[in-house]
Each structure stands twice: as C-alpha cells, then as structure tokens.
C-alpha positions as semicolon CSV with decimal commas, in nm:
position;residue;x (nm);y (nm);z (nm)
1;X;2,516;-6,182;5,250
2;X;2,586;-5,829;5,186
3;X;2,510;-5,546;5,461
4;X;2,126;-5,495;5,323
5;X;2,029;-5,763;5,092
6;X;1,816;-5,835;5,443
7;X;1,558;-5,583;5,360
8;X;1,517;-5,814;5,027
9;X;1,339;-6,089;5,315
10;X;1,076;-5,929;5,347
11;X;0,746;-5,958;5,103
12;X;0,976;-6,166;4,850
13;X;1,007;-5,897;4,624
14;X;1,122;-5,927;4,253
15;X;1,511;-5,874;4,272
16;X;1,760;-5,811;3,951
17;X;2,139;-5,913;3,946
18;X;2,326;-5,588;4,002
19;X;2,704;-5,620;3,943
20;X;2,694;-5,964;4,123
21;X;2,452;-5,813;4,416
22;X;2,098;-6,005;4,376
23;X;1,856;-5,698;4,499
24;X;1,538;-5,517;4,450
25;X;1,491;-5,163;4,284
26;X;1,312;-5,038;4,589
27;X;1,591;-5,159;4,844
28;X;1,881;-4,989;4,625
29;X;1,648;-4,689;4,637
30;X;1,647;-4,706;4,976
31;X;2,037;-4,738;4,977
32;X;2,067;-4,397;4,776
33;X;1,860;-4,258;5,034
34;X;2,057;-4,359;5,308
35;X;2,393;-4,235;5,114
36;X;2,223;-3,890;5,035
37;X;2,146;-3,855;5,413
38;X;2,550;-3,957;5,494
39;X;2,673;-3,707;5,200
40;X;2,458;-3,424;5,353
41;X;2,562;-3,519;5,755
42;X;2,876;-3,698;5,703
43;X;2,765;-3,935;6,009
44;X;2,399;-4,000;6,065
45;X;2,561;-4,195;6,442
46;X;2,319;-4,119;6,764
47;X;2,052;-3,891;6,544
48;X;1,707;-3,933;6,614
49;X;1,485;-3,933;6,255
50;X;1,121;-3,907;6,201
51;X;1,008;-4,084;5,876
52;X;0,717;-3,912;5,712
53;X;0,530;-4,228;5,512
54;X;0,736;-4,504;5,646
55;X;0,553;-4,776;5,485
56;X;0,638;-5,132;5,609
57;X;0,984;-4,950;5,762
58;X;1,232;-5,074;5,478
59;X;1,379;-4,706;5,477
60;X;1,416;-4,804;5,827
61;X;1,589;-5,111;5,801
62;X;1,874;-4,981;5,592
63;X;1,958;-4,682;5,793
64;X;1,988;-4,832;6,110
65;X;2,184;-5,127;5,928
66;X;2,416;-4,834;5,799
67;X;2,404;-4,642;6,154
68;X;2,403;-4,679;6,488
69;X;2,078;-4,425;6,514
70;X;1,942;-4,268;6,902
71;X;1,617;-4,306;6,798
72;X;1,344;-4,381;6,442
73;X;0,995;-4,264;6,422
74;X;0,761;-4,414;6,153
C-alpha cells in the first residue's frame, strides 16, 4: 500500500484510479498540501503545527506520515 492511501480508510470515501494509485480527491489534496509545506521549509522534521479547521485530522494524517513532526494541534 502506498505511503498515504491509509487516510483513504477512513469514512470509505469515493476514490478514482490515478496513474495506478486507487485514491480520493480530498487525500491527494491533502498530499499537495503537505508538498507545498516541504517546497516552502525544505524539511517540515521536529516542527510543531497548529491546524486551523482540522476537520476529522486527514491533513494530519498525511503530514505526520510524510514527517517525523514535534508536535500537531487541531
């Protein structure tokens, strides 16, 4: 299983085949989140991040699958 197709086992959402990757639209949104954050820090490793909205946490899920984080606040 790829890296964050677990965010997909939550709430069954609807998922699409994606260049062999079977995922939903709001978890690969979540994944161009997550790269915007690396492309603007470089490393998000030991930051502490305060989620404005968070939702059910699946923002949350990817980042600290993609990042060893200090700390998340929802």
């Amino acid at each position: 299983m790829h890296l964050f197709e677990a965010n997909d086992h939550v709430g069954d959402p609807e998922r699409y085949l994606y260049d062999k990757l079977l995922i939903s639209p709001s978890t690969l949104r979540y994944c161009k989140v997550f790269s915007d954050l690396v492309n603007l820090f470089t490393s998000l490793d030991g930051y502490s991040i305060c989620e404005i909205g968070g939702g059910y946490g699946g923002q949350c899920r990817i980042i600290d699958a993609g990042s060893p984080l200090n700390e998340y606040t929802w």
